[in-house]
C-alpha positions as CSV (number, residue, x, y, z in Angstrom):
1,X,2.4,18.9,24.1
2,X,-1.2,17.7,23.7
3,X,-2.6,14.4,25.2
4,X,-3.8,12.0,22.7
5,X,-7.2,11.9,22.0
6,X,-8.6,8.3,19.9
7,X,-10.9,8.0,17.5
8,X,-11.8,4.3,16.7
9,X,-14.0,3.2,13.6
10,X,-15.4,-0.2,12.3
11,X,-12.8,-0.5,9.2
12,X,-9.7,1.0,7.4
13,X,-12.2,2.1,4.8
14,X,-14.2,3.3,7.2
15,X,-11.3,5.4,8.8
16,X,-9.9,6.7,5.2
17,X,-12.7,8.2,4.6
18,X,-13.6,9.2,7.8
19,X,-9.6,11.2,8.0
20,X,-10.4,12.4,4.6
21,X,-13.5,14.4,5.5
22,X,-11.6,15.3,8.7
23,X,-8.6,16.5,6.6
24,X,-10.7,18.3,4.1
25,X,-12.4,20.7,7.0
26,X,-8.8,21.6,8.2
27,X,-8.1,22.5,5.4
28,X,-10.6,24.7,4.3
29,X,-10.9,26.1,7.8
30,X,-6.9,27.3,7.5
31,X,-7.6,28.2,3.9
32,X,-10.4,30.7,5.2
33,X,-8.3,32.4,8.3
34,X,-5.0,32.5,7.1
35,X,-5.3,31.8,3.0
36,X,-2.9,29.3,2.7
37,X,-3.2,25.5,4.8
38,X,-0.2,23.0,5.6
39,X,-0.3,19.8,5.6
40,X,2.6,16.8,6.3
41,X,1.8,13.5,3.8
42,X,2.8,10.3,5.6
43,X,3.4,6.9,3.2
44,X,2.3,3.4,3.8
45,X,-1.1,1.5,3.1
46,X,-3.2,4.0,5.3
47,X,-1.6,7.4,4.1
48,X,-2.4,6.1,1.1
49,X,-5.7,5.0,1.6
50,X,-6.3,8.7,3.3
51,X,-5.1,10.5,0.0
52,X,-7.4,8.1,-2.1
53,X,-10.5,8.3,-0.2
54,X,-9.7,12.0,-0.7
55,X,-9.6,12.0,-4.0
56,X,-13.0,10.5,-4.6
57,X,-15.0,12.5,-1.0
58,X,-17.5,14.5,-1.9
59,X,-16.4,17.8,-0.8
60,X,-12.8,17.5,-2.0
61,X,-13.8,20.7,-4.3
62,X,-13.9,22.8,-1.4
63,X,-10.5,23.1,-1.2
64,X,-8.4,25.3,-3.2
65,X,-5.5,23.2,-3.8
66,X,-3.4,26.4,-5.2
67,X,-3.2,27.3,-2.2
68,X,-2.0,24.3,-0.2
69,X,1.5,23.3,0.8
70,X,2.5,19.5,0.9
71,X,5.6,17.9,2.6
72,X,6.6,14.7,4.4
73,X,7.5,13.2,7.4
74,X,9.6,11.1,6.0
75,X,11.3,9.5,2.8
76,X,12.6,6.6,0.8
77,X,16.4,7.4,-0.2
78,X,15.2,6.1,-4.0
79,X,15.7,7.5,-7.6
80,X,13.6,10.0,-8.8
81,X,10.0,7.9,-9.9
82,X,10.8,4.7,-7.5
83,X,7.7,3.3,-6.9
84,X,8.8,2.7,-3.6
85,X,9.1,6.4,-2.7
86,X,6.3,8.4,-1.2
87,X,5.9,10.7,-3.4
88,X,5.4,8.7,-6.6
89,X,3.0,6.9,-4.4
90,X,1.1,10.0,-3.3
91,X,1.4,11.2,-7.1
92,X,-0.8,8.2,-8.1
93,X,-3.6,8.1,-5.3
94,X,-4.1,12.1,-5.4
95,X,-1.7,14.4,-6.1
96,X,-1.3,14.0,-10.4
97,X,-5.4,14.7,-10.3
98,X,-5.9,17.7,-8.5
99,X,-4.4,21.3,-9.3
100,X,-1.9,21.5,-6.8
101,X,1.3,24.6,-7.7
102,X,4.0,22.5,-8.2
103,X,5.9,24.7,-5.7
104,X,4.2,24.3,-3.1
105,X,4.6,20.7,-3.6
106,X,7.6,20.0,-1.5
107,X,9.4,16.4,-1.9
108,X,11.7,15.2,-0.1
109,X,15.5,14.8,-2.1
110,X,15.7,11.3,-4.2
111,X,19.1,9.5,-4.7
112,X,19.6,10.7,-7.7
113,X,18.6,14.3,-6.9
114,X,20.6,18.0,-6.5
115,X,22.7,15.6,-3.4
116,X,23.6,12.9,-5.5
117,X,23.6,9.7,-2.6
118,X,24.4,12.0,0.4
119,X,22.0,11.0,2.4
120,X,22.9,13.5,4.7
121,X,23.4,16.5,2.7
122,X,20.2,15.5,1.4
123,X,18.6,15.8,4.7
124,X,20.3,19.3,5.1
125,X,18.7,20.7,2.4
126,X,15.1,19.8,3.1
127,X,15.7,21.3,6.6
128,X,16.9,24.3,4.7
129,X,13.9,24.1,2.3
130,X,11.4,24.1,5.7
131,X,13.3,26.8,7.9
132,X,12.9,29.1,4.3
133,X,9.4,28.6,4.9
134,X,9.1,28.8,8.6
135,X,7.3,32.6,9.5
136,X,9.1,34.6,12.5
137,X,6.3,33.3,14.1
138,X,6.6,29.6,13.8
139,X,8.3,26.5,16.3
140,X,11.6,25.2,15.6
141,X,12.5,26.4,12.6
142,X,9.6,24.7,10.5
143,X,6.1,26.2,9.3
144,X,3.3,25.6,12.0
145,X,1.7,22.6,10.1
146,X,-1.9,22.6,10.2
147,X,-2.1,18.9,10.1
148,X,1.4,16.2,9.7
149,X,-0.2,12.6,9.5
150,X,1.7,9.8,10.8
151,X,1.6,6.0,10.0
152,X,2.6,3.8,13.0
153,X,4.6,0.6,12.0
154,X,4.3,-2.8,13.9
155,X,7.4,-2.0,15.8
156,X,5.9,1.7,17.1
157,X,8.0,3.5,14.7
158,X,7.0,6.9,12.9
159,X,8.4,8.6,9.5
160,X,11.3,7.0,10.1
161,X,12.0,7.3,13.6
162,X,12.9,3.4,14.5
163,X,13.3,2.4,18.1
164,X,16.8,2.6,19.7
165,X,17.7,3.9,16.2
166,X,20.1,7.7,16.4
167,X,17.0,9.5,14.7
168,X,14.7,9.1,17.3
169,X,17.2,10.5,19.8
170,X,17.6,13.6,17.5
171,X,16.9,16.8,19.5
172,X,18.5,19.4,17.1
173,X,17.9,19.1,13.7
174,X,14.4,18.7,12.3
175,X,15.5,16.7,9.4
176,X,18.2,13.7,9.2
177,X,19.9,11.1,7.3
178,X,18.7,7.4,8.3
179,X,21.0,4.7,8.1
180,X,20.5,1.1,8.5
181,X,16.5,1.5,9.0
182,X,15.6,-2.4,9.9
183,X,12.6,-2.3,6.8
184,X,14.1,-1.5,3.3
185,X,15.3,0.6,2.0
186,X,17.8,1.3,4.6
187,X,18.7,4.5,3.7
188,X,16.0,7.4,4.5
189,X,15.2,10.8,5.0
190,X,13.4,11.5,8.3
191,X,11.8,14.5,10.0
192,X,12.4,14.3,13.6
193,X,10.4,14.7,16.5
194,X,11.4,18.1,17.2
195,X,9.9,18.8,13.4
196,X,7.3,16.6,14.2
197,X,6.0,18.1,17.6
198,X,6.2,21.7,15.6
199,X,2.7,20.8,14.1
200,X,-0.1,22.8,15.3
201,X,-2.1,18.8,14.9
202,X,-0.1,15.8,14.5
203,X,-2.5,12.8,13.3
204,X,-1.4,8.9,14.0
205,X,-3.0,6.4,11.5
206,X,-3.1,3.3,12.6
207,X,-5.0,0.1,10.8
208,X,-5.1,-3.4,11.1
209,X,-4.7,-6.3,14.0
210,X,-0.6,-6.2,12.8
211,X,-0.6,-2.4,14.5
212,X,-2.3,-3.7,17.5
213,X,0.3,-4.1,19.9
214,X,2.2,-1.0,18.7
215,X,-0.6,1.3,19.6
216,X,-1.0,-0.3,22.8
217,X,2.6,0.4,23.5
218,X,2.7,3.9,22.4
219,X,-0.7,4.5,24.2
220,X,0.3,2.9,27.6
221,X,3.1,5.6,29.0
222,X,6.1,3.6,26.9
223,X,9.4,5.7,26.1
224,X,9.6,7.6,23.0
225,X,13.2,5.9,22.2
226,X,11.7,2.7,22.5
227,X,8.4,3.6,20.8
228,X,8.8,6.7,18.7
229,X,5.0,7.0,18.1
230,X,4.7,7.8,21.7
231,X,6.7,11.1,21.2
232,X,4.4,12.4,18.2
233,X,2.5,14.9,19.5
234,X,1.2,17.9,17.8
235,X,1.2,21.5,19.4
236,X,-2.5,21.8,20.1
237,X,-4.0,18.2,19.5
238,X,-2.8,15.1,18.9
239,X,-4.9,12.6,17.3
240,X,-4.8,8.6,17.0
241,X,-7.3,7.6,14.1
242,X,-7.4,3.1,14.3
243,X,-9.7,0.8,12.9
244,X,-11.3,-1.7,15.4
245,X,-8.5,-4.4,14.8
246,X,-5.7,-1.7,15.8
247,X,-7.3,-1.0,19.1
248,X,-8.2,-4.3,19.7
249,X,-5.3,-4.3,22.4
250,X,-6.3,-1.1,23.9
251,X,-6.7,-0.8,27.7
252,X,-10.2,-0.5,28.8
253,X,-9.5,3.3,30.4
254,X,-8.2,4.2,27.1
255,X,-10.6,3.1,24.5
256,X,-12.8,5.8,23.3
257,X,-16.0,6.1,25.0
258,X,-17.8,7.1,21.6
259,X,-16.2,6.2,18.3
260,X,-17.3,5.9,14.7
């Protein structure tokens, strides 16, 4: 796995649009070798704020959205349309105003989906949905994302890999039920970090003085069952994007000796 590598800018507007520009230039360059690009949505106030500062950056016609494949990390186990659910969240920053193929647009199950409340089964079949589209070639029986973006919580967790919880422990399946998570909703769907760490760049989004301590801790050698975000780490890079109030509890060595 890759070592972190920290990027640090002034504000969370300053970072959205920063990781949007960022984002856009993966894209494109994957688009250009290989035709197609893959990218991993993650939910919360600063995936959010990525896929809106997206939707208004300057060269976001550069990409041929066609051709791009969405999933997520991870999923509230909601009705179809909850506005709690990533999706219908990432629906109304971006994704209703660009011209994506609607089959490349992959969504995690909803509660009232093909699984009914099976939280399980419903994690079953989005692992089956992502080992279909694994090549021969790929990790793990997932496609080599180009880019899965994670936010980190307060508490260190990722998608929704909580600490101590049974997902973060996961070693063998890439997708699972979550039960009990200590935020609502408590049921979820959840990569894991064998799914995660399949990612040819996994990108960690932190903003804000409440994610402080939490990138501290996953920055400073902690355990990745007590602080998931410690075991997210992409293939070839892996990339922590804060604002200046999340690293404000940085060690010294650690703090980025140029940052935006």
């Amino acid at each position: 796995m890759s070592t972190p590598q920290l990027v640090v800018h002034r504000d969370k507007e300053l970072m959205a649009e920063a990781a949007a520009a960022r984002l856009i230039t993966k894209i494109v360059d994957a688009q250009a070798s290989r035709g197609s690009a893959s990218v991993v949505l993650t939910g919360g106030r600063n995936g959010n704020g990525l896929l809106a500062a997206l939707g208004t950056a300057p060269a976001r016609d550069a990409v041929d959205w066609a051709r791009l494949d969405l999933w997520w990390g991870d999923e509230r186990f909601l009705p179809e349309g909850d506005p709690e659910r990533n999706v219908t969240q990432a629906r109304a920053a971006l994704l209703d105003r660009v011209p994506l193929d609607p089959a490349r647009v992959h969504a995690m199950p909803a509660s009232d989906g093909p699984y009914g409340g099976d939280v399980e089964a419903a994690a079953a079949g989005y692992a089956a949905e992502l080992a279909a589209a694994a090549a021969p070639g790929d990790h793990g029986g997932v496609p080599s994302f180009d880019v899965l973006m994670l936010g980190v919580g307060p508490d260190t967790h990722v998608a929704s890999l909580f600490p101590e919880l049974p997902a973060v422990r996961e070693t063998e399946r890439t997708v699972v039920g979550v039960r009990g998570a200590p935020k609502p909703p408590p049921l979820r769907v959840s990569m894991t970090l064998p799914a995660i760490r399949a990612a040819k760049e996994v990108w960690l989004l932190a903003a804000g003085a409440d994610k402080a301590r939490a990138a501290a801790i996953a920055l400073s050698g902690a355990g990745e069952v007590q602080a998931p975000a410690a075991g997210a780490r992409g293939r070839s890079r892996t990339l922590w994007l804060l604002d200046a109030a999340a690293a404000s509890e940085l060690p010294r060595d650690l703090y980025p000796p140029a940052s935006a």
